[in-house]
Every structure is written in C-alpha cells, then in structure tokens.
C-alpha positions as CSV (number, residue, x, y, z in Angstrom):
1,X,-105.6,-105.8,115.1
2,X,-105.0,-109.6,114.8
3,X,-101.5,-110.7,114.4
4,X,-101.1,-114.0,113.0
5,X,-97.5,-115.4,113.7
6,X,-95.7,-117.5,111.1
7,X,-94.0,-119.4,114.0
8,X,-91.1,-120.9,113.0
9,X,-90.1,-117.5,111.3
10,X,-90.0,-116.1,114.8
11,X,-88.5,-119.0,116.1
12,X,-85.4,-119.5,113.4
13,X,-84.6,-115.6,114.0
14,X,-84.0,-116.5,117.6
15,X,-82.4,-119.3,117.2
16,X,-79.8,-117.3,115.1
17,X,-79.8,-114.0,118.0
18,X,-80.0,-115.9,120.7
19,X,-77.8,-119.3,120.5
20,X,-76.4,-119.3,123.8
21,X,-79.1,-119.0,126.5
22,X,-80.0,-121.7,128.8
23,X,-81.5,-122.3,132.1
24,X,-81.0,-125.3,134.1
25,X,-79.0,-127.1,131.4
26,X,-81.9,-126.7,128.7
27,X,-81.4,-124.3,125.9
28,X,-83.9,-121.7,126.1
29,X,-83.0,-118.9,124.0
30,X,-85.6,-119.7,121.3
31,X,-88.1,-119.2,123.8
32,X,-86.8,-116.0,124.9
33,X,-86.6,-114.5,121.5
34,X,-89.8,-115.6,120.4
35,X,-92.0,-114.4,123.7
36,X,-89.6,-111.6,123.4
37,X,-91.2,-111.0,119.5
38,X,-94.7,-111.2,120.7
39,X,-94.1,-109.0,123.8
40,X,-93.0,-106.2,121.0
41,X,-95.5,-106.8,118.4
42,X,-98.0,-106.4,121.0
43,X,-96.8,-102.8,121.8
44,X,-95.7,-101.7,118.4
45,X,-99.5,-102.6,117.0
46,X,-100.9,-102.0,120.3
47,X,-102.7,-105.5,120.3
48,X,-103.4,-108.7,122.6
49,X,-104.9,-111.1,119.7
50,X,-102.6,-113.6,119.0
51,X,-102.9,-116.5,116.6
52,X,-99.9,-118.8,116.0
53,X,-99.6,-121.2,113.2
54,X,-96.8,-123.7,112.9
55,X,-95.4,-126.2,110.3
56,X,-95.9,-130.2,109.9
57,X,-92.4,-131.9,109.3
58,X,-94.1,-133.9,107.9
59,X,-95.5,-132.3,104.4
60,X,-98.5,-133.4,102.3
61,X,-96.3,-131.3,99.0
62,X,-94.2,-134.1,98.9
63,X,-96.3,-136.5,97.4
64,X,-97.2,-134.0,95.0
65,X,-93.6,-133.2,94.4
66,X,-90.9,-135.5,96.1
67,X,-88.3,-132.7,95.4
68,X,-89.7,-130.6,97.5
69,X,-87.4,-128.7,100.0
70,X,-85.1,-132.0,99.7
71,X,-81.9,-130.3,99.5
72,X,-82.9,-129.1,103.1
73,X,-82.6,-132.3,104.4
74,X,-79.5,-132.9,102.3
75,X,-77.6,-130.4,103.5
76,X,-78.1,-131.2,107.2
77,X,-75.9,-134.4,106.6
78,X,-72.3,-131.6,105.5
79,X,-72.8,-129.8,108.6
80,X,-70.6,-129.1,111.4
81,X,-71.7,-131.0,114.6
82,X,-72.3,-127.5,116.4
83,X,-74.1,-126.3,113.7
84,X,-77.1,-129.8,114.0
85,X,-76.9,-129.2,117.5
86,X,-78.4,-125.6,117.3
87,X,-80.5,-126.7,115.0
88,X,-82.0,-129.8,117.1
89,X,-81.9,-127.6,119.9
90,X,-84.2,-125.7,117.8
91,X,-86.6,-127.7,117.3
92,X,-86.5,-129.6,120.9
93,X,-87.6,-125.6,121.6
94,X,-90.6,-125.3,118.9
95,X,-92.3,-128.3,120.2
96,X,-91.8,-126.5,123.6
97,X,-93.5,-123.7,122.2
98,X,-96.5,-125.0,121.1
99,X,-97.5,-127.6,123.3
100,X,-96.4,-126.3,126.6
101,X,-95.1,-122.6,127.2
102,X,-98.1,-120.9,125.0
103,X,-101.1,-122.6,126.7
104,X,-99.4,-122.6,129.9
105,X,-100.0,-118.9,129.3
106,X,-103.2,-118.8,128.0
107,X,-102.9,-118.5,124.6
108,X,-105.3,-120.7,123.2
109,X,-105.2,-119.8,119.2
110,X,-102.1,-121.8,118.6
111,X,-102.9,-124.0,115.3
112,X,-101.0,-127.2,114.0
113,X,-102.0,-129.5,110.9
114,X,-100.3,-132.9,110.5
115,X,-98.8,-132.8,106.8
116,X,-99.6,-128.5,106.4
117,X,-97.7,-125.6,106.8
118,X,-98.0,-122.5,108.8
119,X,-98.7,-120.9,105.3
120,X,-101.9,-123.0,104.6
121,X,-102.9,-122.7,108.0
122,X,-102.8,-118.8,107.6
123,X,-104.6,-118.8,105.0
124,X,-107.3,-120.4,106.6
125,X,-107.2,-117.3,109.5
126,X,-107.3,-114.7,107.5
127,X,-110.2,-115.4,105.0
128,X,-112.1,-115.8,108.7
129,X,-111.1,-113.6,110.8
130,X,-112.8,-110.1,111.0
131,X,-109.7,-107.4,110.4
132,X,-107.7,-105.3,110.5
133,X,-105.4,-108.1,110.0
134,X,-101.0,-108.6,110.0
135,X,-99.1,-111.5,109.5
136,X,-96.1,-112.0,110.6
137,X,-93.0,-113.4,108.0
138,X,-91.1,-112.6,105.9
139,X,-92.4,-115.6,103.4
140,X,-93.5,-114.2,99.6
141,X,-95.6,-117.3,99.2
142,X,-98.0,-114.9,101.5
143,X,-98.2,-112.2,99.3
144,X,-101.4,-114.0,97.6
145,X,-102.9,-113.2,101.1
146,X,-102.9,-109.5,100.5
147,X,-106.1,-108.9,99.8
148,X,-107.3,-110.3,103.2
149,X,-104.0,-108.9,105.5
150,X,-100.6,-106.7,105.7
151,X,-97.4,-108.4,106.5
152,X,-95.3,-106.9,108.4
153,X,-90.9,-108.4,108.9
154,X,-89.4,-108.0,112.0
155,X,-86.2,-108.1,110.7
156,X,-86.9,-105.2,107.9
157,X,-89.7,-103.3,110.9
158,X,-91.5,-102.9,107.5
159,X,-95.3,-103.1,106.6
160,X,-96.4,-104.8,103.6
161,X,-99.3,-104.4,101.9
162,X,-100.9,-104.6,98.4
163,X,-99.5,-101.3,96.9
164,X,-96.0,-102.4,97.8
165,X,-96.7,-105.2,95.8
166,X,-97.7,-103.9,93.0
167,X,-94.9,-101.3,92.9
168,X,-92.0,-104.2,93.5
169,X,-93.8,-106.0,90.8
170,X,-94.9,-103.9,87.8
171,X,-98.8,-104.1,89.0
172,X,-99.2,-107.5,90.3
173,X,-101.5,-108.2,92.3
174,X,-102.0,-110.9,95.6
175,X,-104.3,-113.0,92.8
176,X,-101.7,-112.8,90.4
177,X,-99.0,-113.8,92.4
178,X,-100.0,-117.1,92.8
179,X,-100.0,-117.4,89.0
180,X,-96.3,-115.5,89.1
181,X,-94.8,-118.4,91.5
182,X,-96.5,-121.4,89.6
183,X,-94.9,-119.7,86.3
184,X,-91.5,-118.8,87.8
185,X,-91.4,-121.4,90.9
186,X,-90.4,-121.0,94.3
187,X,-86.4,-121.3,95.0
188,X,-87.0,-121.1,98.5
189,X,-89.0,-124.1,98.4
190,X,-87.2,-125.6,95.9
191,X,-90.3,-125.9,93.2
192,X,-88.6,-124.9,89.7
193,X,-90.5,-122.8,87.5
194,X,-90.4,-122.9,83.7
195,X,-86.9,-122.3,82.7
196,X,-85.9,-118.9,82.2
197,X,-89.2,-117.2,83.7
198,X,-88.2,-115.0,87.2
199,X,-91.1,-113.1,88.9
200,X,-90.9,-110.0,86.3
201,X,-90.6,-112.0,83.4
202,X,-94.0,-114.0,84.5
203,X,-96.0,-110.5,85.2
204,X,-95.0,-109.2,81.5
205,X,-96.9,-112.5,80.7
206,X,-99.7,-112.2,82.8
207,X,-100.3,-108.6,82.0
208,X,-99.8,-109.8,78.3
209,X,-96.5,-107.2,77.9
210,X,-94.0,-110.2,77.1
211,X,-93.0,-109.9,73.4
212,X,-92.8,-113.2,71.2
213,X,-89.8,-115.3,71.9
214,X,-88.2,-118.4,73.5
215,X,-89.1,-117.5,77.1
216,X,-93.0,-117.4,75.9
217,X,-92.6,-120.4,73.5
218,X,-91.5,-122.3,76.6
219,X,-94.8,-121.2,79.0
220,X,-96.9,-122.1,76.5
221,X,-95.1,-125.4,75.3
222,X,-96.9,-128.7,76.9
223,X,-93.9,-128.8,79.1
224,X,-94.0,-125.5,80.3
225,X,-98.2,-126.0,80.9
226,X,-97.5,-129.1,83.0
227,X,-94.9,-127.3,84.9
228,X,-97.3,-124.7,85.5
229,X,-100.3,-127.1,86.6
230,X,-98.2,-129.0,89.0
231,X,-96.7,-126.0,91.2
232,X,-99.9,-124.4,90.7
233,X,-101.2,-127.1,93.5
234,X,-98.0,-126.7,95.3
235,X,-97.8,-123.1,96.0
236,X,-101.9,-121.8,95.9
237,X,-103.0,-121.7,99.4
238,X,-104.8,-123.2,101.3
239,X,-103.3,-126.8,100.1
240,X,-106.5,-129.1,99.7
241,X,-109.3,-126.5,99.5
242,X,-112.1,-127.9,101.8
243,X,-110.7,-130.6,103.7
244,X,-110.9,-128.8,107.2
245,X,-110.8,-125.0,108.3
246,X,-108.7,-124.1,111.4
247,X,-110.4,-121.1,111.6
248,X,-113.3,-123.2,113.1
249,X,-111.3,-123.9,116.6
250,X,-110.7,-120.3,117.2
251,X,-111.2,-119.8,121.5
252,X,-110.9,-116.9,123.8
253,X,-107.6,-116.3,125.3
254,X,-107.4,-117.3,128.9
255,X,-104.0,-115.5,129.8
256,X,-103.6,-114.4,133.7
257,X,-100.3,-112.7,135.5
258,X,-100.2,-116.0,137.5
259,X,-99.4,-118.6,134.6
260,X,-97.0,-115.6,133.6
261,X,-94.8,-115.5,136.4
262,X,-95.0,-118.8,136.9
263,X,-93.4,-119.5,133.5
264,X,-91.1,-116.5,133.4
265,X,-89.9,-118.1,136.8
266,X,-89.5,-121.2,135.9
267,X,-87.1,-120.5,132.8
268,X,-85.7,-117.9,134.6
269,X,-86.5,-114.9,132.3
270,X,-85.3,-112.5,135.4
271,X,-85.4,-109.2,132.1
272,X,-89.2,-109.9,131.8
273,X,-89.6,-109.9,135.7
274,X,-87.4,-106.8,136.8
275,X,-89.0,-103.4,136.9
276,X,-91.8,-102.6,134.1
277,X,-90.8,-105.3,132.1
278,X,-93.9,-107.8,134.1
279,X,-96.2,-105.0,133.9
280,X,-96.0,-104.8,130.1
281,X,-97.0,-108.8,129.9
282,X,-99.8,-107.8,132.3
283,X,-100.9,-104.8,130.6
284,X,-100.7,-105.9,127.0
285,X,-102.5,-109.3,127.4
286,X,-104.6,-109.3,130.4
287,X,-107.8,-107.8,130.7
C-alpha cells in the first residue's frame, strides 16, 4: 500500500492538538503530531511506503486568478498576536519537516514544487505509482483522483473511495468532479463558481437532470462559460500538464534505527523511545 501524505493537512491538525510542546526552547509539537500520524498510518494500513508532498507559498493559481485564497492572507492581519505566533511557529516547523527531520530519517520520497501544490504534486504520484494506492486529506479537490487511489481522513478514520462518491453525489464520478468544481467553484480556495450552482445543482447539469431555468440560463450564458473555462485551469490537476513529473525522482527509502534514535533524541520524543514505542519505528519502516 502506498500512502501519499498531503503534508500540510497532517501538519495544521498538529499544530491545532498539539500547540504547546517544545524542546529546548523550539516548538516542536508539529513534528510530534505529524511523525506521530505516520507512525499510525503505518500500522493501521500495515505499510512502510511513504511519499510526502507539500505546498509552494508561493502559488502559480494566482496569476491565473489573483483572488485566489487572498482572504487567507487578509485575515492573518485581524489576528490575535498568539494566534500568528502558532501559526509562524507552524510553519518555522513544516520547513523543518521537509528539509531536515524526514531525510534525516531516510525518507527520501518527500516532493516540493516552487509555485505547486501538494494537490498537483499528488496527482503526479498516483497516475505513476503501481497500487493499491491512499492519500491522505481531507481536501475534495482530490476526489478527481479516485480513479487512481482511496482517501482516507484521519480526523473522520474514514476510507474514501469512488462509490462514496458517487452516493454523496447523485452518481458523480472522479472525472466529473472536476467539471462539478469548475461549475460550482471551490469556497475553500476561494474560486467562485457560477452564481447559484453548489455541487448538486452542477451534477443535475452534468447528468443532464437540471430542468430549464435561471440557474441553467446562467451556465450556459457567456459569463457563466468564461467562469467555467477559467477555474477549469484552476482546479483540474495536475496544474500545467507536461511541464515536469515528480513521479520521475521517486528513490528507495534509506531509513535505519540509528538516524531514528538519533532524531527522537534530539527533540526529546522520550513516548517514541520508552518501551515498544522504538520497536514499532523499527519494525514498521526498517527492513
């Protein structure tokens, strides 16, 4: 089973369940959340094939759409000063994450795209690798990924897959979906859709059920065309088809017990060194 991480939705669950943690006046509990995450994914699906994607700040959607999750940025400025500091401290732990405390492992399928999200990056994975296949998040965006892999929440402990889809949906499928999003748009993202048209709505259209009205006048108005061609390129993955493949670096793990004590020791995760807890990291990810 490969289980292909969506990082940062790892990471921002930690950061909300484990605030407080620190060792040697750095705040770790990101860290500990998220090798905490991986440490139970590996037992509950009984796997050691790890592949972690993570997003760009920076983000090549904007110049498509400058609106594009702005009102994230906005909202950082009405904040409470405790509230930015988690949220730096956050971030201070990502980049930990990825360039230090995973390699320093041995994991070496840990992919990053200036200007790309974990999402496109996925995507990438998925059509390559040889299943079964899981991804891990909780993002719909995903759900066009279906055909090539389950997703499975942490929060929810649920499984996800193509029939779920379909019954939450009224018979939509992962090809479909991408059509549903660039129809109805993404509030998560901040992409509007064409006013009025929601998920359901935009399946009764697909699926040709939506009777005449003002909700179908308006998706097939020029405006509503236009709205669709533009998030269409927004929310279809892999953003810019052809440009590179990060499936093309994939590497053998090169994980030992060593580089994992050394690490657990260093930021003082004493719950995965006392009694079975080291064994587990052993078992589960060395050979």
């Amino acid at each position: 089973m490969n289980m292909i991480i969506d990082c940062h939705y790892l990471c921002w669950g930690a950061s909300f369940a484990l605030p407080d943690m620190s060792a040697e006046d750095q705040e770790v509990g990101v860290i500990y959340g998220f090798l905490r995450q991986i440490l139970s994914l590996s037992k509950k699906f009984k796997t050691k094939d790890f592949y972690f994607c993570w997003d760009s700040k920076k983000s090549h959607r904007k110049l498509i759409f400058p609106d594009y999750k702005k009102k994230r940025a906005a909202k950082k400025k009405e904040m409470k000063p405790e509230d930015l500091s988690r949220i730096l401290a956050t971030h201070e732990q990502i980049g930990k994450l990825r360039n230090e405390i995973l390699p320093t492992m041995g994991f070496n399928n840990s992919f990053f795209r200036n200007g790309y999200e974990a999402d496109d990056l996925i995507c990438h994975l998925v059509r390559k690798l040889k299943g079964p296949n899981t991804i891990i998040s909780s993002d719909e965006d995903l759900y066009q990924l279906l055909d090539h892999a389950d997703m499975y929440s942490t929060q929810k402990g649920k499984v996800f897959k193509v029939k779920d889809l379909a019954k939450k949906y009224n018979g939509c499928t992962p090809k479909e979906w991408v059509d549903v999003k660039a129809l109805g748009g993404c509030g998560s993202d901040e992409v509007p859709g064409i006013k009025g048209v929601g998920a359901i709505k935009a399946v009764k259209y697909l699926h040709g059920e939506m009777k005449p009205g003002v909700i179908k006048e308006r998706i097939e108005s020029e405006e509503g065309r236009s709205i669709y061609k533009r998030n269409l390129e927004l929310v279809k993955l892999p953003l810019h088809e052809g440009v590179f493949d990060v499936a093309d670096n994939i590497q053998e793990d090169t994980i030992t017990s060593h580089a994992m004590l050394t690490l657990f020791e260093k930021y003082r995760f004493a719950s995965f060194l006392r009694g079975d807890a080291f064994s587990s990291w052993v078992t589960n990810f060395t050979d």
